[in-house]
C-alpha positions in Angstrom: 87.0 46.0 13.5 84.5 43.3 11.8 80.8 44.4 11.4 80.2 40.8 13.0 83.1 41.5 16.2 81.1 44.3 16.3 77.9 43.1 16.7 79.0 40.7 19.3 80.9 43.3 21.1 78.0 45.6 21.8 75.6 42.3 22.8 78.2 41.2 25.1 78.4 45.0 26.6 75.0 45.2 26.8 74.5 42.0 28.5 76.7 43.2 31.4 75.3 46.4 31.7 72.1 45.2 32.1 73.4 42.3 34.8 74.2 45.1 37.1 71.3 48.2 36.1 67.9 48.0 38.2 65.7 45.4 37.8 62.8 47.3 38.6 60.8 50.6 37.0 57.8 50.8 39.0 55.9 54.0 40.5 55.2 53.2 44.0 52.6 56.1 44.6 50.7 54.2 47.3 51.7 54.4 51.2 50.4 50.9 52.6 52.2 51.3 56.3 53.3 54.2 58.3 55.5 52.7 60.9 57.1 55.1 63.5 57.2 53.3 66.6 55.6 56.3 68.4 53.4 53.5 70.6 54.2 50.2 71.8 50.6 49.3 70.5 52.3 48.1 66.8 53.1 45.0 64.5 56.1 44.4 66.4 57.1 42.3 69.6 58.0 43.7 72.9 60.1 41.3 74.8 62.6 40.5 77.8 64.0 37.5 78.5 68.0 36.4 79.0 68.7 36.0 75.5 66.3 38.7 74.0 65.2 42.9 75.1 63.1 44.2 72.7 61.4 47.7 73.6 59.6 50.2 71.7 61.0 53.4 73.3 60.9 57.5 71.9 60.0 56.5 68.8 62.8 54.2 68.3 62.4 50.2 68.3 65.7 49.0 70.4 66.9 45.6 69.7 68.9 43.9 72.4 70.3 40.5 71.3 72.2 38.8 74.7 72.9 35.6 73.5 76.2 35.1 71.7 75.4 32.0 69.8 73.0 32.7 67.3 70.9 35.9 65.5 67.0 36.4 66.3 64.3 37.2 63.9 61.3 39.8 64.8 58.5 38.8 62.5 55.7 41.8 62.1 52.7 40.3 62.6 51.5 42.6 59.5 50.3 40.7 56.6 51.8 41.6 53.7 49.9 40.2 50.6 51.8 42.5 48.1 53.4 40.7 45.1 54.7 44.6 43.9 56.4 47.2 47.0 58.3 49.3 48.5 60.1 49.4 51.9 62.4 52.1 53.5 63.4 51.5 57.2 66.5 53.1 58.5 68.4 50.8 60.7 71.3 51.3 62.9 73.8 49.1 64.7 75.4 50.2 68.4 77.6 47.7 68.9 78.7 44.3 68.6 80.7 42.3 71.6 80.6 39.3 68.8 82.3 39.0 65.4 79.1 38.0 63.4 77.2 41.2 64.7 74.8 42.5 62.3 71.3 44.1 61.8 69.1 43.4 58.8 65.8 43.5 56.9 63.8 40.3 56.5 61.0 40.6 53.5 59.7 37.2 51.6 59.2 35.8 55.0 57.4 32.5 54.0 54.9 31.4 57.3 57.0 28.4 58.2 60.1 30.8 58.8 62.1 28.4 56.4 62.4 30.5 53.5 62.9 34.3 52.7 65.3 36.9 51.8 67.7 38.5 54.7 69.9 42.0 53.6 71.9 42.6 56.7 75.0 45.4 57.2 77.7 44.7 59.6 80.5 46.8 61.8 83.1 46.3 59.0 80.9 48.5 56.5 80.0 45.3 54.7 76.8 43.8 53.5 75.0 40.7 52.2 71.8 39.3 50.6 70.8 35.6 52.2 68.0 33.4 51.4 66.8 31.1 54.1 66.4 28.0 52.9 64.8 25.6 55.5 67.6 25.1 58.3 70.4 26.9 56.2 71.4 29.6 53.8 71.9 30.2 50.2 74.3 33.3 49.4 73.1 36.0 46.6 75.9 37.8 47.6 79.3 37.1 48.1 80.4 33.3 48.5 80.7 30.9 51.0 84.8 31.6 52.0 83.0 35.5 52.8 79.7 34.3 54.1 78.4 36.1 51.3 79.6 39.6 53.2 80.5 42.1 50.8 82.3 45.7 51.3 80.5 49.1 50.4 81.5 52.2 50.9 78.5 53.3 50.9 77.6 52.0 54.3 78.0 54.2 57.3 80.3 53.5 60.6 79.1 51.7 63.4 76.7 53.4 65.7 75.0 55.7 62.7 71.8 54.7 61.0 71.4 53.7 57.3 68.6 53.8 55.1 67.4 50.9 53.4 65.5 50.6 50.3 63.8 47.7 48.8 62.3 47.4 45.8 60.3 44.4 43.8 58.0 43.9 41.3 57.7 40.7 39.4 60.6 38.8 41.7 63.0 40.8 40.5 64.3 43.0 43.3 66.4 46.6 43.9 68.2 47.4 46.9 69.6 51.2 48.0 71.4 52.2 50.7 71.3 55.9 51.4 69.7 56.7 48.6 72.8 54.9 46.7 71.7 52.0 44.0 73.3 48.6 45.7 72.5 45.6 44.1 69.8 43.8 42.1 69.1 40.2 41.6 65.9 37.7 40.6 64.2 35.0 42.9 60.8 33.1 41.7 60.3 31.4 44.8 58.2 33.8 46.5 55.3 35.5 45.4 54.2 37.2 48.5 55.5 37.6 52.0 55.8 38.6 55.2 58.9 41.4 56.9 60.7 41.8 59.6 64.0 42.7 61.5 67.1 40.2 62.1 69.5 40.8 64.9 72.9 39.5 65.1 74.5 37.4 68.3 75.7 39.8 71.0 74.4 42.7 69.3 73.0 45.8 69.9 70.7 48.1 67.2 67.6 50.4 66.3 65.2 50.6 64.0 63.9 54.3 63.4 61.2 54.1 60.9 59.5 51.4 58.6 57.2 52.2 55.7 55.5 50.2 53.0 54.4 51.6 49.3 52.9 49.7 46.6 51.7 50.9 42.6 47.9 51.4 42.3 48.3 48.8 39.8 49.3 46.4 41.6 46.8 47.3 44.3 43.9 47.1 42.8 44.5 44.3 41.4 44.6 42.8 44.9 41.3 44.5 45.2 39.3 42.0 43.7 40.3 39.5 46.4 37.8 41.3 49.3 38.9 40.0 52.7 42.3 40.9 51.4 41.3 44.7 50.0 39.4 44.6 53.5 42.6 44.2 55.5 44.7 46.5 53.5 42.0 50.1 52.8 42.3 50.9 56.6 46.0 51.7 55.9 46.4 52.6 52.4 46.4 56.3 51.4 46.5 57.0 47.8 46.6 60.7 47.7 50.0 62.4 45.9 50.1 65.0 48.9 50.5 61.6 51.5 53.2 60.0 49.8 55.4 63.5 49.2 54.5 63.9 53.1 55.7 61.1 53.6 58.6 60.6 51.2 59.4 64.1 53.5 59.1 62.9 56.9 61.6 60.2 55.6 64.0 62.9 54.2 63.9 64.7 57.5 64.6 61.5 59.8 67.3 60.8 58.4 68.7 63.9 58.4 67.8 64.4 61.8 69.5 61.0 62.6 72.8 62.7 60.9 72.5 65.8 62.6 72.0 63.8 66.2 75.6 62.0 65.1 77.1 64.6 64.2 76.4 66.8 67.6 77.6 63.4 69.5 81.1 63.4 67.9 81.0 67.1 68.4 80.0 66.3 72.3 82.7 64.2 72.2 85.1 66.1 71.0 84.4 69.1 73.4 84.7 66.6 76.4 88.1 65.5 74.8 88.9 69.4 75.2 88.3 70.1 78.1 89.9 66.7 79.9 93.0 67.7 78.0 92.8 71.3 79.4 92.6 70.0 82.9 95.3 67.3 82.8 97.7 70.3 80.7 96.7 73.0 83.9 97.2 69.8 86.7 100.7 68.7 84.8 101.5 72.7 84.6 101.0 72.7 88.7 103.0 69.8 89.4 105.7 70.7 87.4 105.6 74.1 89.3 105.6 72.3 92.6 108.9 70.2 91.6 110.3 73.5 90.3 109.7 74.9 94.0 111.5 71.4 95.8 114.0 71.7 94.0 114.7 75.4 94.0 114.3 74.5 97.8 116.8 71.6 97.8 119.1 74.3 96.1 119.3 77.0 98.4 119.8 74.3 101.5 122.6 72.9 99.5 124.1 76.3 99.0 124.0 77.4 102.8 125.5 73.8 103.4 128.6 75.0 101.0 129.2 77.8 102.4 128.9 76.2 105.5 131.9 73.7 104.4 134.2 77.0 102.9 134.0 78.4 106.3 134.8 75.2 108.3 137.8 75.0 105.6 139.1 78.3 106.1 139.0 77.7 110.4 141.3 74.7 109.6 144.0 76.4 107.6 144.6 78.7 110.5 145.1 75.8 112.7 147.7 74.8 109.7 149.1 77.9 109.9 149.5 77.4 113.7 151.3 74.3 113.6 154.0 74.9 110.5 156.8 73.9 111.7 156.0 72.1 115.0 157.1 68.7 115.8 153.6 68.0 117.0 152.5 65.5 115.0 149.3 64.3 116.0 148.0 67.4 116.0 148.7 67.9 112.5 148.0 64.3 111.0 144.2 65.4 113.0 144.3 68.1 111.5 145.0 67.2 108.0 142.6 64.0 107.9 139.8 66.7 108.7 140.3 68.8 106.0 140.9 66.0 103.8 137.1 64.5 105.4 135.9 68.0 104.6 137.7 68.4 100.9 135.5 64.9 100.1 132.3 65.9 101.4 132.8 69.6 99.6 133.5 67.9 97.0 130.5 66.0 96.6 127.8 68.4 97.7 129.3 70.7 94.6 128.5 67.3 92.1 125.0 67.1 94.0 124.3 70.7 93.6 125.2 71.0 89.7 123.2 67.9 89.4 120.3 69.8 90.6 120.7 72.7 88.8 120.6 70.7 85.9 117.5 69.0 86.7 115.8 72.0 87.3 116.5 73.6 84.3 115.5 70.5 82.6 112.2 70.6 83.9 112.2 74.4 83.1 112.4 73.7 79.6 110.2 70.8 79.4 106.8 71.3 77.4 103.6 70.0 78.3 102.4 67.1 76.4 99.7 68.0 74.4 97.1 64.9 74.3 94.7 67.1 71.8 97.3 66.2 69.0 97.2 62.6 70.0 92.8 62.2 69.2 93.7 63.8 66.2 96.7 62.1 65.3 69.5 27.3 70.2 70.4 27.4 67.0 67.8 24.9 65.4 64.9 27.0 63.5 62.0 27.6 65.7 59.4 29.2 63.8 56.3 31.7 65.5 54.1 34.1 64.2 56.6 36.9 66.2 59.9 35.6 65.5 62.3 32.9 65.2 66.0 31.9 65.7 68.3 31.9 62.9 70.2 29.3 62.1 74.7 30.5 62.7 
């Protein structure tokens, strides 16, 4: 190879590698928000309405979206003035009774609630990055015949939480999902914003847990701006034993959240079991009940037949009586009755065989066994607490 195909080789390798490595190196060693939903008395709104229930419940912030026809956004009413952070939420959807069902982050959130940055999972295991863009979107994922979706194995099945991880420092931004690098990518519209949670139409999700860091750097910096240090010291802790408290509390959440899952499928499973069991043990007792009919119908058929071979044997002495005597009504009488008899003995032999085959049919039939079967307005309407998306 050329020195000069060389040298192009290795830019041109470079240049991709660095178009998908992490955009941002940054020591986030300051916890600005704590966010557990223990107490309804937070940044974030409590509703109920026909389109909307939003509760804060066991420590757990339940999002209840009724209306089919468009996704809702919960602003925080937090003010985030931070240019440089850090946010980890763990997020979960339940369900979904529409096709666009999803739960997201919102961060960027510009005041006017026309522009900012939306990462959103749906049911399918797929994500996507969104910028709003006054009534519409712009994808930085994906493309418009995918809606910008994109598939990751990385994301967990429906109904189990995920943890999310944003990063950004100088509008470049990181994003992880359980504790696996996603994507990167670079915005200059926003310098600051606001965050908050986007719920898809018809869907159902939780939030567990919501923290803010930020670098000291970058902090201070913001310190020389007073009302704004003012607002933020009351929630900022510094100290290296807060944040590894805290990068612990979210280590154990989540996998508390796994362990929870993981004892529901078990639950389910068990319950699976044991309804198997019983329909096994109520098929075992009918099958014994049609085994005793039929062993019934048997004997009475039998008793019948012998019935018939004794009724037979009467007439052939009445034969016997009547060889050779010019009688012949007698015997045409006689020999139409035994011929009546002959049918009917006849047939009660075909309808007992027929029976004995049945039973030992059923006799040799095995239970199914069902365990194998488990295995085998739409306009934008901005407010200070939220706003609806546009589809």
């Amino acid at each position: 190879m050329k020195k000069s195909h060389y040298i192009i080789f290795v830019f041109l390798t470079a240049f991709i590698f660095k178009a998908h490595a992490q955009l941002v190196n940054e020591k986030f060693d300051k916890l600005i928000l704590s966010e557990n939903f223990d107490s309804t008395d937070s940044y974030w709104t409590t509703l109920a309405n026909a389109d909307n229930l939003f509760i804060v419940q066991e420590g757990e912030y339940i999002l209840n979206r009724k209306s089919t026809l468009s996704p809702f956004a919960i602003i925080a009413t937090y003010e985030n003035n931070l240019s440089t952070f850090k946010m980890v939420t763990s997020l979960k959807l339940e369900k979904s009774v529409n096709e666009d069902g999803l739960i997201g982050i919102i961060f960027m959130a510009q005041s006017d609630g026309k522009g900012g940055f939306i990462f959103e999972i749906n049911k399918l295991k797929q994500y996507r990055i969104r910028q709003i863009t006054g009534a519409t979107y712009k994808y930085i994922t994906g493309d418009a015949k995918t809606s910008g979706w994109v598939n990751s194995k990385l994301i967990n099945e429906i109904n189990s939480y995920n943890l999310v991880e944003i990063k950004t420092v100088e509008r470049n931004y990181d994003v992880f999902i359980n504790n696996n690098y996603l994507t990167s990518f670079s915005e200059i519209a926003y310098k600051t914003g606001r965050m908050g949670i986007v719920i898809g139409p018809g869907s159902k999700g939780r939030v567990d847990f919501l923290y803010l860091f930020s670098s000291s750097k970058n902090y201070e910096a913001l310190s020389s701006n007073e009302e704004t240090h003012n607002s933020q010291t009351q929630n900022s802790q510094t100290s290296p034993d807060i944040i590894e408290l805290t990068e612990s509390i979210i280590k154990l959440k989540t996998q508390i959240n796994k362990l929870t899952e993981q004892n529901e499928d078990l639950r389910k499973t068990l319950d699976a079991v044991k309804s198997d069991d019983e329909e096994t043990e109520n098929q075992k007792k009918n099958t014994e009940k049609k085994i005793n009919d039929l062993q019934t119908t048997v004997r009475q058929t039998s008793a019948s037949y012998d019935s018939i071979l004794k009724v037979n044997k009467e007439l052939m002495k009445y034969k016997d009586m009547v060889s050779g005597n010019e009688n012949s009504d007698l015997i045409i009488t006689l020999s139409k009755a035994v011929k009546t008899e002959k049918e009917n003995n006849e047939l009660l032999r075909k309808q007992n065989k027929a029976l004995s085959d049945s039973l030992s049919a059923i006799k040799n039939q095995k239970p199914v066994n069902k365990q194998e079967e488990i295995k085998n307005n739409d306009k934008t309407n901005s407010t200070d607490k939220g706003f609806v998306l546009p589809k």
